[in-house]
N, C-alpha and C positions, 0 to 999 in steps of 0.2 A: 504494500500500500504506500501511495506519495504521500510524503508530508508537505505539511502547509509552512512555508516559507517568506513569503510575504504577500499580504494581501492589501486592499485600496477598496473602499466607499464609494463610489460616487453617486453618493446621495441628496448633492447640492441640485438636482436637476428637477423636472417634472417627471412623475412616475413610468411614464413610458420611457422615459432612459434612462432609469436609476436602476445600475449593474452595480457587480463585485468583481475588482479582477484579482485574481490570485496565481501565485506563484509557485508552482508547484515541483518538489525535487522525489527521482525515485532513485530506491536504494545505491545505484549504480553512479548517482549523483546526476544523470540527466535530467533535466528541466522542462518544463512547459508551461503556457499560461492559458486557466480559462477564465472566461468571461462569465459569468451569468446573470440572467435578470431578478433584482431584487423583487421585483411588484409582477403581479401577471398582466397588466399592462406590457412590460418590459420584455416580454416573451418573443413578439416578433419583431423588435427591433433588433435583438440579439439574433437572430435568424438572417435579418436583414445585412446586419455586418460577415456574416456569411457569404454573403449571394453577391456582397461587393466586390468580397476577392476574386470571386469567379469572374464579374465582369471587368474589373480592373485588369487583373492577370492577363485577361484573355488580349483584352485594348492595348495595354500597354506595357503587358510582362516581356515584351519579345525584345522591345528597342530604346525604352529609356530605366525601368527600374524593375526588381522587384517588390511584390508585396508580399508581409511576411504572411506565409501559410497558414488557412483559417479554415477549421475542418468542425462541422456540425455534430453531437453526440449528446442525442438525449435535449436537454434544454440547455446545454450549454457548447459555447465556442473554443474548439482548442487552437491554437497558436504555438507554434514554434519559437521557444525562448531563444534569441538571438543577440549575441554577443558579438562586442566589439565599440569604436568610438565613432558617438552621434559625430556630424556635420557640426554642431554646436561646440561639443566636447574643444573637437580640433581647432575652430576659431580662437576658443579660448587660452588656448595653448598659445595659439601665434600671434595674439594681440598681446599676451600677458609676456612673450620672448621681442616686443615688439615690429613682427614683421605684421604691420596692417595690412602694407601693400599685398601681398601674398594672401592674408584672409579674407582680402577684398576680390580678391580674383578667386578663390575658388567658391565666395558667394557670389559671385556672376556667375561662374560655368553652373551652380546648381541653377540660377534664376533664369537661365540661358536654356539648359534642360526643360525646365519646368512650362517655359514659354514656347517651348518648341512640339510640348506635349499637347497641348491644349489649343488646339489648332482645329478648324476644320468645317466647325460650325458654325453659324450667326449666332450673336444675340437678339434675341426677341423676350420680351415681356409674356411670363406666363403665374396662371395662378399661384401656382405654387414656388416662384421665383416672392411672389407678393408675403405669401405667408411664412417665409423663412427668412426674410430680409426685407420685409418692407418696399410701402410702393414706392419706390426708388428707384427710378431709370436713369443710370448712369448715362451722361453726356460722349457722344464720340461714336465710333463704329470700333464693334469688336470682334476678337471670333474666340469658340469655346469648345471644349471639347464634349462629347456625347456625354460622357459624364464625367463628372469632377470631385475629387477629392479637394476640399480648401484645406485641409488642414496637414499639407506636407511643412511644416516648420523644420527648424532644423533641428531641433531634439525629437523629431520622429524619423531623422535619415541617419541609416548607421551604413558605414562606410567602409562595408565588405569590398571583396571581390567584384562584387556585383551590387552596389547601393540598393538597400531595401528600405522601404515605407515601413514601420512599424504598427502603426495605428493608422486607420482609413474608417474609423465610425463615422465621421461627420462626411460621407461621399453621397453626392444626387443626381439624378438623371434627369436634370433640367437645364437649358444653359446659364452656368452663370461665367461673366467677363474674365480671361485668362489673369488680366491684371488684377482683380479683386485676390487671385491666390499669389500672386506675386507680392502684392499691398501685405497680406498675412504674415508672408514669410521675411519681408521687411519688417516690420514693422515689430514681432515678437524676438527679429535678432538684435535689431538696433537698443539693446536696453544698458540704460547711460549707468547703471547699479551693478553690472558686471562686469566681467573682464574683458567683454566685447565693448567697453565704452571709446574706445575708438574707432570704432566704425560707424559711431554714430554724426562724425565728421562728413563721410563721406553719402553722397546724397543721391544713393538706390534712387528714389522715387523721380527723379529729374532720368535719368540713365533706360529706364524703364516705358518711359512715356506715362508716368503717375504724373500729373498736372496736380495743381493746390487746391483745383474746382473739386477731382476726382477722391483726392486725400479724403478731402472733408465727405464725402457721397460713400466714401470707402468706410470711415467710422462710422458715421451710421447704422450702415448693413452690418459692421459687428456688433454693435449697441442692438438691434435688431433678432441679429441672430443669439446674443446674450439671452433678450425676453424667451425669443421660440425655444430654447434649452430648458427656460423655470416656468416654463406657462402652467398657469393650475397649482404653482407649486410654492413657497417663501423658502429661500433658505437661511440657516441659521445668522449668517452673516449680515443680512437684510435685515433683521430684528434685535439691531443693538437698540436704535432709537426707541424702539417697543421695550426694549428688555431693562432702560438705564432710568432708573427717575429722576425727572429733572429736567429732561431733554424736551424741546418746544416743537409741534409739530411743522413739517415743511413748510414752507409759504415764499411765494416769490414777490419779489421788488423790485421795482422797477430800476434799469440801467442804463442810460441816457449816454454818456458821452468816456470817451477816451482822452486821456491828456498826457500829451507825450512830454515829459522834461527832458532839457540838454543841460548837461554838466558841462559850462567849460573853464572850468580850472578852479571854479567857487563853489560847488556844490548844486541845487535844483531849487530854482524859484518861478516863484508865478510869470514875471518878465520873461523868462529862457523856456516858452511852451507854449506849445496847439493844443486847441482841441480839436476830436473829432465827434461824429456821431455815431450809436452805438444803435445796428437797428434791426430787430428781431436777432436778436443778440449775437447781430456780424459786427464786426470792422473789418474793412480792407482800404487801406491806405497808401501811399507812398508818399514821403516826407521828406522833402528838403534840409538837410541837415548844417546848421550855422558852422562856418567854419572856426576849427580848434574843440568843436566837441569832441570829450572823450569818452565819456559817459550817457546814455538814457535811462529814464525810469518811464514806466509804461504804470498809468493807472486807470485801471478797467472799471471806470463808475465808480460809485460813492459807496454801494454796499458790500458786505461779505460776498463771494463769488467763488465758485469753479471755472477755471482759464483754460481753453486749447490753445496754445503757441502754434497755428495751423503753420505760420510760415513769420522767419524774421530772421531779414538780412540786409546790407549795406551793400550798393552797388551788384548786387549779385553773388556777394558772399555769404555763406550763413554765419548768423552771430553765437556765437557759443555762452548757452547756458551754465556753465559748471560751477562759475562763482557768485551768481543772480541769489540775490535778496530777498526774501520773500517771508517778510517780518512777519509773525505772530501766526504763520502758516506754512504750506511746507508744499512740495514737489515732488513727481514721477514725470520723469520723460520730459514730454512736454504738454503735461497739463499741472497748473500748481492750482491749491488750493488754500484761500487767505477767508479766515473767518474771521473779520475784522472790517470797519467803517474804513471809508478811504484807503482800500486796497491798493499793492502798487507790489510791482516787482522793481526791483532797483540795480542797479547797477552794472549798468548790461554795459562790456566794453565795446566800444568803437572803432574800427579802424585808422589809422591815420590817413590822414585829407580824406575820409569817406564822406561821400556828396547825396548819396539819394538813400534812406531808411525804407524797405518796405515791409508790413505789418499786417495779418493778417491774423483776427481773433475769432475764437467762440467765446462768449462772456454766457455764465450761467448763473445769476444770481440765488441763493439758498441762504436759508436760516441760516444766522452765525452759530446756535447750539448746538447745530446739525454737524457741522463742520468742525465747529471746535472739538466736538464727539468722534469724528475721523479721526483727527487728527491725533488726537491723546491716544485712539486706538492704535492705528498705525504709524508711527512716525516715518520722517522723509525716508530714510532709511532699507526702512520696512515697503511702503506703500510701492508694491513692483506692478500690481494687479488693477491698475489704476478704473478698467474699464468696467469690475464688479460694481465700485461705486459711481461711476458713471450711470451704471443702468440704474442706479438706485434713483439718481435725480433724474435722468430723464426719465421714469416711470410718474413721478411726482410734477414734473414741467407739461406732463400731460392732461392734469387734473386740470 
C-alpha cells in the first residue's frame, strides 16, 4: 500500500472545483499524484482534467510540449510525479548569479513557444468566453488555439528532456486571445519579491505586442476568472473583514483628481504641480516635466485607495518602483495600497534631462478600515497574491 506523502486542499474555490491532490510514495519509493474531488459537485471536473490531457496530448504533445500523464481510476486522476527544475526554479538561479540577460532569453524562447502554439484560430466572442472572463472583448485581431491551457506559468514547466506542462486544470475549448496566456505567464514571472526581481526591468508586454489598453483588459479577465473559480462559494481569506470586530463595512468615495508633484532640489509643493482628472477611476496622462526634476510624487485623490501602476515612464523609459514611498500603506508589484487621507506614493526617481512623464492609473477608492485591515494582515513583504484582494474590492465596487 502507498503512503501519503504530501497532500494540498484546494478548498479556497466553489464546490465544483474543490479537489485534494496528494502525493503519493510506494514501497519501492516510486511516486505519483492523484487528484480527487472533494464535493460530488467536483466529480466531473476531475474527469474533465482527464479528457484535457487526451486533447492537449493529442494537439500539441507531438511539436511543442509534453503534458504530464493523467490517467482516470475510479473517481480519481492519477499523474505521473515528475521530477526535475521548473522554468521558474532556473530563472531564479540566473537572476540570483546575475545573468538577467540569459533568463531573459530563455523566457522568450518559452513565450516564443507558447505563441507559436496557439495559432490557428480566430477570436470570436462566445458565451462561455462571457462567463469565464467576463464581457470583455479584447481590442485588436487575434488568433487562438482550439483549445487552451492559460495557465502554462513557469512553475508548471519542468524542464526535462522534453518540457512538460505539469498542471493543465484551468484548459477550454473556446477561443480565448494567445496573448491573454502570454499576459499570464508575464505577469506571475515578473514578481518584484523574488529572485526574478530583475526581470521585472525588462518589459515582456511591449516585446509581445501587450499594449497598456490590453494590460489593463488582461487584468480584468483575471479578476474575472478569480470570481468564476469562488462563485457560490467565500473563502476563508475573504472573511477577515467579517471575522475582525471593528472593521467598517466597504463603501466607496469619491476620486476626483490626480496631482502630480516635481521635486527639484527643494522637496514637493503646491507651486511645483498638475493636476489631472480622475475618471471612472482612469488616468492617463503624459506630462511635461520642468527641467532639473529629480523626483515625482503621484497623489491618487484625496481618499484611502487601491492603485494599479498600469504604466509609468519618462521619455519611454520605465520608472523603477523599488524605492517608492508609500506612507502608512504598503505595495505588491504594481498595485500599492494606502489606507490613509491624501494618499501619495512619493519619490519616484527621475531620469536626468527627462522631458515627457507618462502615467497611466487605476484609482480604486475603499474604506481606510478595510485596508488598514490588509495591510496589518499582510504586510509589503508578504502581500505577493495581490489579485485575491483585488477580487475582494472589485466584488464590492460592484455593489
Amino acid at each position: 500500500m502507498a503512503d501519503l506523502i504530501f497532500t494540498k486542499y484546494s478548498n479556497e474555490r466553489s464546490r465544483r472545483f474543490a479537489i485534494r491532490t496528494d502525493i503519493m510514495e510506494e514501497a519501492d519509493k516510486s511516486r505519483y499524484v492523484k487528484k480527487t474531488a472533494l464535493t460530488p459537485e467536483g466529480k466531473q471536473y476531475v474527469e474533465q482534467i482527464g479528457l484535457w490531457y487526451e486533447k492537449l496530448n493529442e494537439m500539441y504533445g507531438e511539436r511543442f510540449f509534453s503534458f504530464n500523464k493523467g490517467t482516470l481510476e475510479g473517481e480519481s486522476l492519477y499523474l505521473e510525479y515528475v521530477s526535475g527544475q521548473t522554468l521558474e526554479t532556473v530563472l531564479d538561479e540566473l537572476s540570483v548569479r546575475g545573468e538577467v540577460e540569459k533568463a531573459a532569453g530563455m523566457l522568450r524562447e518559452y513565450l516564443d513557444k507558447v505563441k507559436e502554439m496557439y495559432q490557428g484560430e480566430p477570436f470570436v466572442m462566445t458565451d462561455r468566453f462571457r462567463e469565464v472572463f467576463g464581457d470583455l472583448e479584447p481590442e485588436g485581431t487575434f488568433t487562438c488555439g482550439r483549445i487552451t491551457d492559460i495557465d502554462m506559468v513557469c512553475s508548471n514547466l519542468v524542464l526535462a528532456e522534453k518540457p512538460i506542462i505539469l498542471d493543465y486544470e484551468w484548459t477550454f475549448d473556446f477561443p480565448i486571445p494567445c496573448e491573454f496566456v502570454l499576459y499570464r505567464i508575464i505577469r506571475y514571472c515578473q514578481d518584484p519579491y523574488s529572485a526574478r526581481k530583475p526581470l521585472c526591468d525588462v518589459d515582456f508586454y511591449r516585446d509581445y505586442g501587450i499594449t497598456e489598453a490590453l494590460t489593463e483588459t488582461f487584468l480584468q479577465m483575471e479578476l474575472n476568472f478569480q470570481d468564476y473559480l469562488t462563485a457560490g462559494h467565500v473563502p476563508m481569506r475573504e472573511m477577515y473583514r467579517d471575522m475582525t470586530p471593528g472593521n467598517a463595512p466597504l463603501q466607496i468615495v469619491p476620486a476626483e483628481e490626480l496631482q502630480v508633484f516635481f521635486d527639484l532640489g527643494e522637496g514637493y509643493t503646491q507651486e511645483n504641480s498638475r493636476r489631472y482628472p480622475i475618471k471612472e477611476k482612469k488616468v492617463s496622462v503624459k506630462v511635461s516635466l520642468p527641467k532639473g526634476c529629480r523626483r515625482i510624487r503621484l497623489d491618487p485623490g484625496d481618499n484611502p485607495c487601491a492603485v494599479s501602476i498600469a504604466h509609468l515612464s519618462v521619455d519611454g523609459e520605465n520608472l523603477s518602483l523599488r524605492d517608492v514611498v508609500v506612507e502608512g500603506g504598503c505595495r505588491a508589484g504594481h498595485w500599492a495600497y494606502i489606507p490613509k487621507t491624501d494618499p501619495f506614493l512619493a519619490d519616484i526617481p527621475v531620469p536626468e534631462n527627462g522631458r515627457e512623464l507618462t502615467v497611466r492609473l487605476l484609482v480604486y477608492p475603499v474604506d481606510q478600515k478595510v485596508l488598514e485591515g490588509m495591510c496589518r494582515q499582510f504586510p509589503e513583504n508578504k502581500l505577493r497574491k495581490e489579485n485575491r484582494f483585488l477580487t475582494k474590492v472589485k466584488k464590492h465596487l460592484r455593489r
